[in-house]
C-alpha positions in Angstrom: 5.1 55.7 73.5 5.4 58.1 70.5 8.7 58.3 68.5 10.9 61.7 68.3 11.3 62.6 64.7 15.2 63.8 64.6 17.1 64.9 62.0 20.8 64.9 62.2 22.9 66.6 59.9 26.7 65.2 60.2 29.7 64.8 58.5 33.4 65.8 59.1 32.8 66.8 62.3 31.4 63.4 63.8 30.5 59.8 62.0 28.1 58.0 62.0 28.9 55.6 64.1 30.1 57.7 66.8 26.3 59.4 67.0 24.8 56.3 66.7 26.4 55.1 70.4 25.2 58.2 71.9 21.8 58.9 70.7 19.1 56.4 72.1 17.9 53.6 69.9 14.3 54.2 70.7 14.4 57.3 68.6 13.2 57.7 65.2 16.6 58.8 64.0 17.3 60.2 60.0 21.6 60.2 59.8 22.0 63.1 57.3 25.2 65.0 55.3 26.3 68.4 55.9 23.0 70.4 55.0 22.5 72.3 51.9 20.4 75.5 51.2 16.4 73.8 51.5 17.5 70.5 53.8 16.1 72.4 56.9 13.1 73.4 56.0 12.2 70.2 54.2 12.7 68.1 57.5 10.3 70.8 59.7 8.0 69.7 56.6 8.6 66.3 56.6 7.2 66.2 60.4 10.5 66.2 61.9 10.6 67.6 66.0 14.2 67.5 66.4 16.9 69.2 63.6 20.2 68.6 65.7 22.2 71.1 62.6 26.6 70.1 62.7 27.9 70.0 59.9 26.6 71.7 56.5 28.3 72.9 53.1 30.1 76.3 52.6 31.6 76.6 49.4 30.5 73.3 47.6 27.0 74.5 47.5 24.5 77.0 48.8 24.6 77.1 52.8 21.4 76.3 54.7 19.8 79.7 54.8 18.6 81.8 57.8 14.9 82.2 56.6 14.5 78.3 56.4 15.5 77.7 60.4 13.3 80.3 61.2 10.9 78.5 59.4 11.9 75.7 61.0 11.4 77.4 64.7 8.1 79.3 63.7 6.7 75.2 62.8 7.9 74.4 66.5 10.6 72.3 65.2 13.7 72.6 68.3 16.8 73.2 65.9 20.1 72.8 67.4 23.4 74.1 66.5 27.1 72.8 67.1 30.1 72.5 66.2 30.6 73.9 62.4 28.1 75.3 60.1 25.5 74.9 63.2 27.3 76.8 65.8 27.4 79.6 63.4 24.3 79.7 62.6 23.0 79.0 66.4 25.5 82.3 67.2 23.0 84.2 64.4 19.6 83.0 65.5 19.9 81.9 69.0 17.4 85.3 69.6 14.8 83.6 68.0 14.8 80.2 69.6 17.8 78.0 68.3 20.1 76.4 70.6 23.9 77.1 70.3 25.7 74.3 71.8 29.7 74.2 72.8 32.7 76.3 72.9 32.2 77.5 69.2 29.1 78.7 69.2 29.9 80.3 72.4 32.8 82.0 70.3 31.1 82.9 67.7 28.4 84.1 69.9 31.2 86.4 71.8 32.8 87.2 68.8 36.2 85.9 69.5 35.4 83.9 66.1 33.9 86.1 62.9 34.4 84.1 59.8 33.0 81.0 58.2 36.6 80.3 57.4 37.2 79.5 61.0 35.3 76.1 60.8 35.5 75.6 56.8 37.6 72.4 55.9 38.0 69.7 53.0 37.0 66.6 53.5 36.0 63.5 51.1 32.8 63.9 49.9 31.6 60.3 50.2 33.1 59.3 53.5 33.0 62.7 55.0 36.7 61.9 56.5 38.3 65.8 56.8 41.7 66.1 55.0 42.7 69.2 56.4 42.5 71.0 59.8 39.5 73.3 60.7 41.3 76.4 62.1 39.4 76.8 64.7 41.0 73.4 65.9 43.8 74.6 65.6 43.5 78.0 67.3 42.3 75.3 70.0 45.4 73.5 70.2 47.8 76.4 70.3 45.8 77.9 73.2 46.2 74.7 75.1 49.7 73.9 74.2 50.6 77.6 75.0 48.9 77.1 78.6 50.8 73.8 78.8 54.6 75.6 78.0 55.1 73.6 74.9 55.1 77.0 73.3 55.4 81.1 74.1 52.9 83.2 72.9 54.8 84.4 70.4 55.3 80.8 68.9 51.4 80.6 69.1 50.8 83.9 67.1 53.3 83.3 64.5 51.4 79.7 64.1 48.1 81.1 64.2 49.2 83.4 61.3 50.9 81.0 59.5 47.3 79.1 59.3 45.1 82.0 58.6 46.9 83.0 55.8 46.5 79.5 54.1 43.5 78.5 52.0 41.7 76.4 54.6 41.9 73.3 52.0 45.6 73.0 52.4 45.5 74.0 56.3 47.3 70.8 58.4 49.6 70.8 60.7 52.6 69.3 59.0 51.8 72.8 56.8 51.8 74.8 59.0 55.2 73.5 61.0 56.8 73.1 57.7 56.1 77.0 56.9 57.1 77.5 60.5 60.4 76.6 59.9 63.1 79.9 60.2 60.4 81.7 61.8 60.3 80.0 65.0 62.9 78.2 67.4 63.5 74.8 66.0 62.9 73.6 69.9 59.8 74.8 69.9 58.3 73.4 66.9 60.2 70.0 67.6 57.8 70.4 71.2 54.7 71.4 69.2 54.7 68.5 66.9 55.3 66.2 69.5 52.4 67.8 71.6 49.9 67.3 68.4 51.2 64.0 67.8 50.4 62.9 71.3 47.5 65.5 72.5 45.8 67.4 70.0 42.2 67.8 70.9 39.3 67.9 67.7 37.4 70.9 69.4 34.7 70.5 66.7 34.1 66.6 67.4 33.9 67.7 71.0 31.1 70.3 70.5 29.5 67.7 68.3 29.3 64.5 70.9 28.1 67.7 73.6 25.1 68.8 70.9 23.9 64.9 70.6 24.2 64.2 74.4 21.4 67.1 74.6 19.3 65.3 72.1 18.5 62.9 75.1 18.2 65.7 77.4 15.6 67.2 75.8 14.1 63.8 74.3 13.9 63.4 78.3 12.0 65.9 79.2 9.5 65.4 75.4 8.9 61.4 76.7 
């Protein structure tokens, strides 16, 4: 039985490790950082069928461009997108055969989300580990916390504004309550905290494990 080439472009949003229990063994698997401008179209020419695209750089270097998926697609490669720089570029190309894959690239896609800034975060550039909160996260976990009652929607506004107007390096939750103070009702925060202590969800991990799960779907129906 022939091997499926794959390429996997991960970082922040899911390690190593993590991917590693989901994927199948049998596959010929390459475990790659966030892409950079040229690492997509060097896999479709390095014979790779599968490029499942998660993470990839915004601001540290030059973002994987649109020309080199298409590339990519026009070689027959199947390129996936999810979760962070994927899911945005999934909500761009999509038309022309990429895969968008979880609840971001369906916002993107609908345009609830518009900026890069959205999924952008700091993280360590050796273990990938994120040291700050990807806004989109937290847009995530006001939403639920607001359906829950932890907070009114005018506690989740004044957050969500609070967040976008930080630089997304210094974007975490201790931040953001911490600026929140004064603002909202000291009740509410004291809820909130406790509610991300407890419950917080890490929506971009989530659409990551859901893009690597349809790996083996389609791996399924290739073997």
């Amino acid at each position: 039985m022939k091997e499926t080439r794959i390429a996997v472009f991960i970082g922040p949003s899911v390690d190593k490790e993590t991917a590693k229990d989901i994927l199948d063994t049998e596959y010929d698997i390459e475990y790659l950082p966030p892409a950079k401008r040229g690492d997509v179209s060097r896999a479709a020419n390095d014979g790779v069928e599968i490029v499942c695209l998660i993470d990839g750089v915004f601001f540290q270097d030059s973002a994987v461009a649109h020309r080199e998926i298409l590339y990519a697609l026009k070689k027959g490669v199947n390129v996936i997108g999810s979760s962070s720089m994927g899911a945005l570029r999934a909500s761009e190309l999509d038309l022309y055969g990429m895969e968008g894959v979880g609840k971001i690239y369906e916002w993107y896609k609908s345009g609830k989300l518009v900026s890069d800034d959205e999924v952008a975060l700091f993280f360590d550039p050796v273990y990938f580990k994120p040291l700050s909160e990807p806004l989109v996260n937290i847009r995530h976990n006001l939403e639920i916390a607001e359906a829950k009652g932890v907070i009114d929607g005018d506690a989740s506004k004044k957050l969500l504004k609070i967040a976008k107007s930080m630089y997304f390096p210094d974007r975490t939750y201790q931040r953001i309550l911490d600026d929140a103070e004064g603002e909202i009702d000291f009740e509410a925060l004291k809820r909130f905290r406790r509610f991300i202590d407890q419950e917080k969800r890490d929506l971009k991990m989530e659409d990551a494990i859901e893009a690597l799960e349809r790996i083996n779907e389609i791996c399924g129906v290739i073997k």
